[in-house]
N, C-alpha and C positions, 0 to 999 in steps of 0.2 A: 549508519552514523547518525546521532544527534544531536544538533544543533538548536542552544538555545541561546535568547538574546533579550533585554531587556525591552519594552513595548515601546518605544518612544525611537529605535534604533533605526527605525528605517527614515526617519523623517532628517536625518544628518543630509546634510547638503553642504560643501564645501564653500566660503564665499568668496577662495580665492583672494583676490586683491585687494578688497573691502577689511581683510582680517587686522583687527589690531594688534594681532603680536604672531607675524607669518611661522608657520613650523621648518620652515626653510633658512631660520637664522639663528645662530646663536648655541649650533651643537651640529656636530658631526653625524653625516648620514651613511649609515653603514649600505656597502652594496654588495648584494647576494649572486652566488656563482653563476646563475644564469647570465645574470643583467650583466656581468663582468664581461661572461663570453660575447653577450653581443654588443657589446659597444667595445671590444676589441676590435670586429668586425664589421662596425659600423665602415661606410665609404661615402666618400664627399665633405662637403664642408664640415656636415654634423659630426660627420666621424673626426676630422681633423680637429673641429670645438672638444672631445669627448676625448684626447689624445692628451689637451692638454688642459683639463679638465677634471681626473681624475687623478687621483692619490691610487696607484696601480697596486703597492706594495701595501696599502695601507685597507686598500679595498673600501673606499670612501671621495664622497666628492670633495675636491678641495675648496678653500672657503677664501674670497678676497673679505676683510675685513668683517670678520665672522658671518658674512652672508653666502650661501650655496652659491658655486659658479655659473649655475644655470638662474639664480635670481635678478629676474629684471627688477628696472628701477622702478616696475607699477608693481612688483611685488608679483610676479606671476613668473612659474617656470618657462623657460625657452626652449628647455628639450621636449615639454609636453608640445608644446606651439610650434615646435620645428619638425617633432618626430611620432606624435602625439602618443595615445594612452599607454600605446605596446611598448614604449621607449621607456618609460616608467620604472624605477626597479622594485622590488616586493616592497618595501619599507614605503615608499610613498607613495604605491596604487592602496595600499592597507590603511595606513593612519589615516583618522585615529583609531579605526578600528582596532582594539587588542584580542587575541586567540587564547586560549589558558587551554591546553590539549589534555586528556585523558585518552585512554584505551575507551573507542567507538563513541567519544563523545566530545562534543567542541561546542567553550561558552565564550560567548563572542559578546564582548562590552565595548561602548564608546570611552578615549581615555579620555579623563580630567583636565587634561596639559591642553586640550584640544580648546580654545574660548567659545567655539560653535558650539561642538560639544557640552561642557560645563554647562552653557545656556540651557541643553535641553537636558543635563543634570539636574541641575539647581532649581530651573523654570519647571521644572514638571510638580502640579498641585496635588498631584492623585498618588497614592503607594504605586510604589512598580511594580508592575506584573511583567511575567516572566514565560518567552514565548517558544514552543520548542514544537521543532519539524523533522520527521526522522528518513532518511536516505539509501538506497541499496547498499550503500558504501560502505564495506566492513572492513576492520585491520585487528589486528593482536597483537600487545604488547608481551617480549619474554619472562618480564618481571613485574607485574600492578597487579597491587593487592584491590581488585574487585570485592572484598567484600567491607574491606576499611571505606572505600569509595563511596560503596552506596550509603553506609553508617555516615559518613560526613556531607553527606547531599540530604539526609534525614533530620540529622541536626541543624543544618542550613536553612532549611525551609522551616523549623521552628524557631531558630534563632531569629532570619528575615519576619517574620508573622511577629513576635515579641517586640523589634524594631518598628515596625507599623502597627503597633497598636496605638495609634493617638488617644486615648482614653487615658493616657500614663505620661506624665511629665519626661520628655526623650533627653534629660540626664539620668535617670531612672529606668528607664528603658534601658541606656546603655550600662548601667550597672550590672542588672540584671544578664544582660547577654554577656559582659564580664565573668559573670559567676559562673552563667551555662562553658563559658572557654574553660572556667578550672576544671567542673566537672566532665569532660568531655574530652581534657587534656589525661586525667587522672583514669579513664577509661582506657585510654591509648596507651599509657606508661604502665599499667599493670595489664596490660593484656587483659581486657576481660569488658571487651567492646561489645556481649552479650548482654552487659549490663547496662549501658547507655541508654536505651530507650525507655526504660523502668526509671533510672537517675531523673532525667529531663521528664520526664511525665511528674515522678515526684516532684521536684522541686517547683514546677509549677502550677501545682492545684492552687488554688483561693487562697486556704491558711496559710503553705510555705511561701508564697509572695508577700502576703502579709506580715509574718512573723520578721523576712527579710527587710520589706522596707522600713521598720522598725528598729532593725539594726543597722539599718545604713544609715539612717535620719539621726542617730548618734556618734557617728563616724565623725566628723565635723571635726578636723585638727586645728590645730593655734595657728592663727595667720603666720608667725616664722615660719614654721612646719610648711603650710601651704606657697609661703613664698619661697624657699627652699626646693621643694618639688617642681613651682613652675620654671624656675630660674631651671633647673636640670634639665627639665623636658626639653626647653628650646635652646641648650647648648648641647644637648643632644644630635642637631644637626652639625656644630661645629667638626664635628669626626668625621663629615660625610663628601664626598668626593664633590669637587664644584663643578657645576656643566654650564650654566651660564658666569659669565664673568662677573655682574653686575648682583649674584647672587651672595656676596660676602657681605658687599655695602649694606643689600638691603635687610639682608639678618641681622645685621648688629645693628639698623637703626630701630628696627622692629626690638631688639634688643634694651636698648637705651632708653625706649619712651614706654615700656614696660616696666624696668627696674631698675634704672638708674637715679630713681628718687627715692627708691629705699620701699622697705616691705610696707611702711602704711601708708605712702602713697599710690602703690601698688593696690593694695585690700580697697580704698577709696576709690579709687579706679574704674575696677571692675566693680565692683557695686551699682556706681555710678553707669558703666557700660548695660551692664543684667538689669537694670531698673529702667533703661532707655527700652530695653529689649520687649521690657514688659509691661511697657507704658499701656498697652489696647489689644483687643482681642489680633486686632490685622498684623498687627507687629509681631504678637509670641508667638501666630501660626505659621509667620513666614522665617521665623528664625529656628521653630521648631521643625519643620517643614527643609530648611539648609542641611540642619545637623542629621535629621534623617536619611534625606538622600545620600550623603558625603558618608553616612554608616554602611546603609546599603549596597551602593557603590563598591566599598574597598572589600566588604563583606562575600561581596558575589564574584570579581573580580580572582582573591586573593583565597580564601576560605578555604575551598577542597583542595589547594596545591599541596596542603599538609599530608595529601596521600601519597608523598615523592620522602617528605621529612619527618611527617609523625608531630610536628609543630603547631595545632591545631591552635592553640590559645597564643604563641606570637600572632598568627596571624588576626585573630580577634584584636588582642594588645594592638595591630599596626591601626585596626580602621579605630580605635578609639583614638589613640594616641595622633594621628591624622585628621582628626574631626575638634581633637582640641587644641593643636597647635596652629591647625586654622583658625579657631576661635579666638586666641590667644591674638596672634597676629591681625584679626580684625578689630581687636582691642587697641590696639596700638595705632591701626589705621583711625578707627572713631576718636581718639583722644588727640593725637595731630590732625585731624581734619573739622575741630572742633563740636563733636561729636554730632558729626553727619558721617551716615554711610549709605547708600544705595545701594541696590541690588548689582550693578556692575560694579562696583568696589569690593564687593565678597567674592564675587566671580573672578575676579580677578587673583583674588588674592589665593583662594585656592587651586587656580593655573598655574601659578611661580609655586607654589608648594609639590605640583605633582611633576611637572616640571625637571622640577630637583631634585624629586625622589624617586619616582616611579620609572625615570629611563636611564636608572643605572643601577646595574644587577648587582654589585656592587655596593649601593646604596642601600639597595631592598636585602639584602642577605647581613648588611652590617646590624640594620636597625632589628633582623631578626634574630641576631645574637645577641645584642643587648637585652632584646626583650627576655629575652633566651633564660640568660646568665643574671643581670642586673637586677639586687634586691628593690632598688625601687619601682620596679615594675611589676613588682610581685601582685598576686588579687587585692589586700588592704592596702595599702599605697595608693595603690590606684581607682579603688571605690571611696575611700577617703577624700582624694582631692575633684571625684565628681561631685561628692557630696556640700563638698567647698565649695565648686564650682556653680551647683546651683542655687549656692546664698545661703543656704539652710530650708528656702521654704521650699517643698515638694506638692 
């Protein structure tokens, strides 16, 4: 078996009670057949707490006032303190650890939703590098197409590398690994993933990136057009299942202070945002330095799952479209906060986004059908309004 995991992964330390937004409140924790059977079989007090404690039918701990029934008032579990690690059920001896399984292989990333986490997201200066240790441990799946697999772990590791090239404006960057999703999508739909490695080599010698950025630097649509697509993208969420309560409010206010003045207050806006952004060399590296990780992140995460659906370019479409509605929505924090934002207010702000999206399958499967089916998701739509997005100048 091989296990690989992001460099920065080991240094997760949970901070427990210290946390400013505990994973213990505010969504339902699913428990796994084991944990079931033994807190059936739990005896004594704890067992009597665990009787009446758990949602049996629902297979979930039950919540006084959206918080877990085992959360103390210091914000710290009671069943860990009463019964300690072993009493744990999978789900939260794991988070935020997340698993993404393949036939003999397991990539193990920290999630987003997690605030410790994010911090060693966000907080890390350097490209990620990517760390793998391999085990006796063998299994066989009846049906994985191994040889799609290795094709999308080859294109992964160019598309990653194209992402991490700081030498290239990372709206541009993301362009471009847009376009490697069409081509790499268009391999998979005609069967002839023979030819991807030849595709992806092409298009990125010297001239074909040049010729490209040439044609994207006149992509540039009419502010309506631009405000039109973003208005979409962030009601885009409106379709999607709620896990926090508090998450309707804060999309529509995010909402309102984005486009409730109308399209050229909007275009003024973000101008106004993208010029704060690029006021000094320290600013555009730690804003270019956010949007890269938050690419990389969803990219390594999500990427090869396409070997289960053959949807290789939604999943590209999810880490763009997730890197700009965070972007989006920190627009909206900067202009309410009077254009301050700190580094704990993007962190932030990208935790309530994965949050609400990333732990509900549900969620992740709708946003993959839109990407799926929905024309303006298409590759020009959507290199269009990066092209907006990065003001024009590249």
């Amino acid at each position: 078996m091989l296990y690989t995991v992001p460099h920065y992964w080991k240094q997760f330390r949970c901070i427990a009670g210290n946390c400013p937004d505990t994973c213990c409140a505010g969504w339902s924790i699913g428990i796994d057949p084991i944990s079931m059977k033994r807190y059936k079989h739990t005896k004594g007090p704890l067992g009597n707490r665990l009787k009446n404690s758990v949602d049996w039918r629902e297979k979930t701990f039950l919540q006084y006032k959206k918080r877990c029934s085992f959360l103390n008032e210091e914000n710290l579990c009671d069943l860990y303190l009463e019964g300690g690690e072993r009493m744990l059920c999978k789900t939260c001896r794991q988070y935020p650890r997340h698993t993404e399984e393949y036939e003999g292989v397991r990539e193990i990333s920290l999630s987003l939703s997690c605030p410790e986490a994010a911090r060693l997201i966000l907080g890390c200066r350097e490209p990620v590098r990517f760390l793998s240790r391999e085990t006796q441990q063998e299994e066989s799946y009846e049906e994985f197409d191994f040889f799609l697999f290795t094709k999308l772990e080859d294109a992964r590791e160019k598309i990653l590398s194209v992402m991490q090239d700081r030498n290239r404006d990372v709206f541009f960057r993301m362009a471009i690994v847009l376009a490697m999703g069409y081509k790499i999508q268009m391999c998979i739909s005609k069967d002839q993933l023979f030819m991807l490695d030849e595709d992806l080599a092409s298009f990125l010698k010297g001239d074909s990136i040049d010729r490209f950025y040439k044609k994207w630097q006149s992509m540039m649509p009419g502010s309506r057009q631009w405000f039109k697509l973003a208005r979409t993208f962030t009601e885009c969420l409106d379709r999607l299942e709620v896990l926090k309560e508090d998450w309707n409010v804060y999309r529509e206010e995010r909402k309102q202070l984005l486009f409730g003045e109308g399209d050229q207050m909007f275009q003024e806006t973000w101008k106004a945002f993208l010029g704060d952004r690029m006021k000094s060399k320290e600013s555009r590296e730690q804003w270019g330095r956010w949007q890269e990780q938050l690419m990389v992140y969803f990219l390594f995460t999500y990427f090869c799952g396409s070997v289960y659906d053959g949807k290789a370019f939604s999943k590209i479409k999810l880490a763009c479209y997730s890197t700009i509605i965070i972007d989006l929505f920190a627009c909206s924090f900067w202009k309410e906060n009077g254009g301050k934002m700190e580094e704990e207010d993007f962190r932030q702000i990208a935790v309530r986004y994965s949050r609400e999206v990333e732990h509900s399958d549900l969620n992740l499967n709708a946003l993959d059908d839109l990407f799926w089916r929905n024309k303006n998701f298409y590759l020009r739509p959507l290199l269009e309004f990066l092209a907006f997005f990065a003001g024009g100048k590249m």
